[in-house]
C-alpha positions in Angstrom: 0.0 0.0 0.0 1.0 3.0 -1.2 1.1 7.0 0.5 -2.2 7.6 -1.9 -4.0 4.3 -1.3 -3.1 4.6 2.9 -4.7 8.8 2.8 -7.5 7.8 0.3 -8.7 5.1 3.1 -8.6 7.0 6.3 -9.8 10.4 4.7 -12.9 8.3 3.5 -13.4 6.5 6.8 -13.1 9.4 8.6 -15.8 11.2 6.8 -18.3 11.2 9.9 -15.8 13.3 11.9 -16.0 17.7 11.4 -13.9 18.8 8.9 -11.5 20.5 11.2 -10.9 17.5 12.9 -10.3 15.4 10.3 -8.2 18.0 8.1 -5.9 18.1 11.8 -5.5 14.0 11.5 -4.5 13.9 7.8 -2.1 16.8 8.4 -0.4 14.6 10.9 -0.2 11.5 8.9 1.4 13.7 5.8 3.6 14.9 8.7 4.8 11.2 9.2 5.2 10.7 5.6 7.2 14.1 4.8 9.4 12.9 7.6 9.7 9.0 6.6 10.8 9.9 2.9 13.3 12.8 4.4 14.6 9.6 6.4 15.2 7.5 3.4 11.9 4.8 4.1 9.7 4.2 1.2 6.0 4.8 1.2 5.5 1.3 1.5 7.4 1.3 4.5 6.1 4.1 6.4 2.5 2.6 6.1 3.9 -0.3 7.6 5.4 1.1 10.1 1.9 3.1 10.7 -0.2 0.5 11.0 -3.8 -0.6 8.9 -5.6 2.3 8.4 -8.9 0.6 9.7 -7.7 0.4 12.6 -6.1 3.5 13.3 -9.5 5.1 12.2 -11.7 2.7 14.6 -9.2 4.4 17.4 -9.5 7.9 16.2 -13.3 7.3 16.0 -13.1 5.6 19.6 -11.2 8.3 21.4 -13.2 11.4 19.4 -16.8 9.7 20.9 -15.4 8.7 24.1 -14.2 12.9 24.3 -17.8 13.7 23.1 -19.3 11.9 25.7 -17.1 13.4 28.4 -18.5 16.6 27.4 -22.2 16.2 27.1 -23.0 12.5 28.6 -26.3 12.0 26.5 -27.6 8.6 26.0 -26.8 9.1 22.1 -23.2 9.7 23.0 -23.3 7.2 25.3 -24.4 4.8 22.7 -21.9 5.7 19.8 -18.9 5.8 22.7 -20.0 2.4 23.3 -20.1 0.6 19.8 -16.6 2.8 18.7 -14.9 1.0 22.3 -16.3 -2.1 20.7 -15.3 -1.6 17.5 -11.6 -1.4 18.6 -11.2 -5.4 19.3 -13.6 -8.4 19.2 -12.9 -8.9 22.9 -14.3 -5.6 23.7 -17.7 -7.2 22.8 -17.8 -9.5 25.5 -15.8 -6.9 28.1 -17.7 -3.8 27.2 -21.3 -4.6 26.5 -21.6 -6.9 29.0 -21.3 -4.6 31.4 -23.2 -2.2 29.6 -26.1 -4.1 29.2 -26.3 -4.9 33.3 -25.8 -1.2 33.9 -28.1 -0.1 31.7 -30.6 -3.0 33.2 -30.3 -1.9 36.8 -30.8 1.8 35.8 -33.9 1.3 34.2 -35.0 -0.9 36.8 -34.5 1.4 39.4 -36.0 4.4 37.5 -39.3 2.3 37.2 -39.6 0.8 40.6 -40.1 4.2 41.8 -41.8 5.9 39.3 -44.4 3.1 39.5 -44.4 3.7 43.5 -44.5 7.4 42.7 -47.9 6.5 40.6 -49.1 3.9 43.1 -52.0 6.3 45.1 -53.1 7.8 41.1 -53.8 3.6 40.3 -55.9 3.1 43.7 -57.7 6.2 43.0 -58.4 4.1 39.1 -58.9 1.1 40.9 -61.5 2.6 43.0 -63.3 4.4 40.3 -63.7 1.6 38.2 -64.7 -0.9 40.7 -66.5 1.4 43.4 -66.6 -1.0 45.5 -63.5 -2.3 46.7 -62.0 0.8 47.9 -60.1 0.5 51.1 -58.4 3.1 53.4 -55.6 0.6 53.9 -54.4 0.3 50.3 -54.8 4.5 50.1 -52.7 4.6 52.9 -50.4 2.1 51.9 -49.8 3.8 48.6 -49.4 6.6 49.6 -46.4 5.0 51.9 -45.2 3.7 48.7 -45.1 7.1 46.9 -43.3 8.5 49.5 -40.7 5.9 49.0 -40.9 6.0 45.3 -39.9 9.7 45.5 -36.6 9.0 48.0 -35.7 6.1 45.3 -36.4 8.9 42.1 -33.7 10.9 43.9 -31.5 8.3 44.6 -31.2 7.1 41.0 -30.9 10.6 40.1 -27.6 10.5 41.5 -26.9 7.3 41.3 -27.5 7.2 37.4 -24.9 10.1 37.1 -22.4 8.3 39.0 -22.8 4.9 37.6 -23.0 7.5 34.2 -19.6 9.1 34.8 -18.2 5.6 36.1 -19.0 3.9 33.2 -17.6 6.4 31.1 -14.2 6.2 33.1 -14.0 2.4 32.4 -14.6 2.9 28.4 -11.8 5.1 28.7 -9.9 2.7 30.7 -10.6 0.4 28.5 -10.1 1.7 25.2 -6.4 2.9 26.5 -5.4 -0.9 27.3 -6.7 -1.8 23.5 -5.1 1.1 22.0 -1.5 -0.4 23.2 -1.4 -1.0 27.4 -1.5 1.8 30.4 1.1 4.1 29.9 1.8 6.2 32.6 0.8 10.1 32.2 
């Protein structure tokens, strides 16, 4: 592979990146070439020495989302840093999204528990208007236990999901710097 046939591939893969960006990244890698040929290499051998240019875009495209998700942590973001940490290595699959998914399931699990005790006294109050006749001060009462508890768990997943949130993002991070080639020391 060839100087033209190595740029060609990683300005097309990099496409979905802003142009400023991506002008910065092919700067550098004509950087690496100006200096290989001033060194004596060969095209051939520079690209070799660079790497595949799939992969160096998968970790371009890994480290960009994982930046954009430090940023503004929405659950797009959070979704895209995801797949590009995945993306870097068929072991990530099982390492990353594992995790993910049980995350994600206790999250949403804890936002419905109390949002559904939050709503418990508005489905007596249904209960009781569509069958008149089973209303009981004891399940009024006892839901309206149940909403106050809903509203202390509401809060506490608040917080908790903005921790686990900012966690989670730490451990992507973490993760994609031990794919991209070990912990090195900053």
């Amino acid at each position: 592979m060839n100087k033209y046939q190595f740029m060609r591939i990683l300005e097309s893969s990099l496409e979905r990146l802003p142009s400023n960006e991506r002008f910065d990244i092919l700067q550098d890698f004509e950087e690496h070439f100006t200096i290989g040929l001033e060194e004596g290499k060969t095209e051939e051998q520079i690209v070799q020495s660079l790497g595949s240019p799939y992969q160096i875009v998968k970790e371009i495209l890994a480290t960009h989302h994982l930046e954009k998700v430090q940023t503004k942590a929405t659950t797009g973001n959070i979704f895209r840093a995801v797949w590009a940490v995945i993306g870097l290595g068929f072991f990530n699959l099982v390492i990353v999204l594992g995790p993910f998914i049980a995350i994600a399931g206790v999250i949403v699990a804890g936002w419905a528990v109390g949002i559904s005790f939050i709503a418990s006294p508005l489905l007596v109050l249904v209960n009781t208007a569509i069958f008149p006749g089973t209303f009981e001060y004891f399940d009024l009462f006892f839901s309206m236990v149940l909403c106050g508890i809903g509203l202390f768990i509401s809060i506490g997943m608040f917080f908790a999901t903005r921790g686990i949130t900012n966690g989670f993002i730490r451990y992507l991070k973490f993760n994609a710097r031990i794919v991209k080639g070990g912990l090195k020391h900053e």
